[in-house]
C-alpha positions, 0 to 999 in steps of 0.5 A: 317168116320172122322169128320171135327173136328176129322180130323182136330185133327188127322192132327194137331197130326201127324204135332207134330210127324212129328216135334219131329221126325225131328227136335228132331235130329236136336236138338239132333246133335245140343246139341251133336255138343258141346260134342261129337267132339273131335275137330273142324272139328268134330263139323263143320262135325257134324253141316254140317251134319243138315245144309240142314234140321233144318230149313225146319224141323222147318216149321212143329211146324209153320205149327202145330201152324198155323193148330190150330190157324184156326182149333182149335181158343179156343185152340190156344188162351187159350194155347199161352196165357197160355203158354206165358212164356215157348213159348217165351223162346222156340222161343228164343232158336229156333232164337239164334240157327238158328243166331248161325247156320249162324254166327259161321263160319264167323270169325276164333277167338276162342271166336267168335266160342265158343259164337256161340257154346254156343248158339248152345246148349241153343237153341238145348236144350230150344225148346224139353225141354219147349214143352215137359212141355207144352205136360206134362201140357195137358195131367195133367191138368190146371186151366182152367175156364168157359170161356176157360182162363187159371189161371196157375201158372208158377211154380207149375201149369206149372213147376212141377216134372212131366213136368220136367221129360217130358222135362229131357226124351224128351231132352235126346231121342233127343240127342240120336236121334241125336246122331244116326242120326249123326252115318247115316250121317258120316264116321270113328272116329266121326261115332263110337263115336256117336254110343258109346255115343247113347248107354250110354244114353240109360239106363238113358233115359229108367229109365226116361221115366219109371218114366214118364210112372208111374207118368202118370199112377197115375197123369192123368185120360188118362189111364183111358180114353184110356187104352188099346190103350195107353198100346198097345203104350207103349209096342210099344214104349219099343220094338222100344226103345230097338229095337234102341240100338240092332241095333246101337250095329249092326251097322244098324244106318238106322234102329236105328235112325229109332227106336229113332224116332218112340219111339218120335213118339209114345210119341207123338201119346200118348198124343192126344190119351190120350187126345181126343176128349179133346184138353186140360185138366181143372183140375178145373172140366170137365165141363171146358175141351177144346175138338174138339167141343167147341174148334173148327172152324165153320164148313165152315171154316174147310172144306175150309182149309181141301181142301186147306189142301189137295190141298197143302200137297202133295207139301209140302212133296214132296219138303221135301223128295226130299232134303232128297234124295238128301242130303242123302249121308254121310259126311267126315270130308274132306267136311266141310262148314264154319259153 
């Protein structure tokens, strides 16, 4: 039987995956929305095509955020200060987006929309960009010292070859997430196009995260920790992958979108796998490792919120998977809101 402490570290990874799986299309649609269309009502069809969700989906990195705060205080100090920079220009791209989200329709000059345009795609490409350098960064390690802070520096520590390619693999897997979420969700010309583009990306989002895979193989002690399961998630992860691109050629976008989705997902799930029962990684000894007992709560505190966690949860999804059913039907470039 789980521990509080382990409990706690598997909700808080299964916050993260619900987040990238969702809000990854969200990002996706919304760095595609200024590059797939071929005019304005395309564009406005696909952002219309996000409008019921990309906020509601961004609850979940809240609700992560908020997890570790109470469960995890340790880990949330030495991360968000550690982490300040990368953190700030995420949550700037997650404002400007949501702004540009609400403003580009209100006036019809052509420099209004393209500046709100823009924005769309800073902050649809920022957020999945720096939170992948952040993953990539626990599991490579960090100078983290006797009293849990953080000494990073942010290029070389934070910013380095590998985090890069963890953001460049992230960034282009949402946009082919998005792109097949925006096949599920319209008709016609827009459709075929985002399938067509969904499928061209394939190759060099393969190539990048095979390159992820090996970096992570000979950079990180993870495959030493949990080999056998983390293999069983990569294989996993490239059935799902090439899984996506059989059944976008099939037109079966559901399916598609739902392997895109899985392949973020397990990139996730292999993170917290790889790290556990550490929750960051010291590359100053593993004296200095962060884990789920020296990061941890009191064990009060972590049963109180695990029954307020449960009382709640069922609410939350419910209200979740109700406005997905009913904003589930596709969308023609005759329906079109002033975003």
């Amino acid at each position: 039987m789980l521990s509080l402490n382990e409990l706690w570290f598997v909700l808080i990874a299964v916050l993260f995956v619900g987040f990238f799986f969702l809000e990854g299309f969200d990002f996706g649609v919304g760095m595609q929305s200024q590059l797939l269309p071929k005019d304005e009502r395309q564009r406005r069809v696909m952002i219309n095509s996000i409008g019921p969700f990309w906020d509601a989906n961004e609850v979940w990195l809240i609700t992560g955020a908020g997890a570790m705060f109470a469960a995890f205080p340790e880990w949330y100090a030495t991360l968000f200060s550690g982490f300040y920079v990368p953190f700030v220009f995420a949550l700037f791209g997650l404002i400007l987006r949501g702004v540009a989200f609400e403003y580009r329709g209100k006036a019809q000059s052509g420099g209004w929309r393209k500046t709100w345009d823009l924005s769309i795609l800073i902050g649809s490409f920022l957020p999945p960009f720096l939170l992948a350098i952040v993953f990539a960064s626990f599991i490579k390690g960090l100078p983290i010292d006797g009293d849990m802070q953080m000494h990073a520096a942010f290029f070389g520590d934070i910013v380095n070859v590998y985090t890069v390619l963890a953001g460049l693999a992230v960034v282009l897997m949402c946009n082919i997430h998005g792109l097949l979420f925006t096949a599920l969700r319209t008709f016609g010309e827009l459709q075929e196009r985002a399938r067509k583009r969904a499928r061209t990306l394939l190759l060099p989002t393969g190539v990048l995260l095979l390159a992820f895979v090996i970096m992570t193989y000979f950079q990180t002690d993870i495959f030493d920790v949990r080999g056998a399961l983390l293999w069983a998630i990569v294989v996993l992860g490239l059935v799902a992958f090439l899984l996506a691109g059989y059944f976008s050629k099939k037109k079966r976008d559901g399916w598609a979108f739902g392997m895109t989705g899985a392949v973020l997902g397990l990139s996730v799930i292999s993170v917290f796998v790889g790290l556990f029962p550490r929750v960051m990684v010291s590359s100053l000894g593993e004296a200095y490792n962060l884990t789920i007992t020296n990061a941890a709560s009191g064990h009060y505190s972590l049963k109180v919120m695990t029954i307020v966690a449960l009382t709640m949860l069922p609410f939350v999804l419910g209200y979740q998977i109700w406005s997905y059913f009913i904003f589930h039907k596709r969308l023609s470039d005759k329906e079109t809101l002033e975003y």
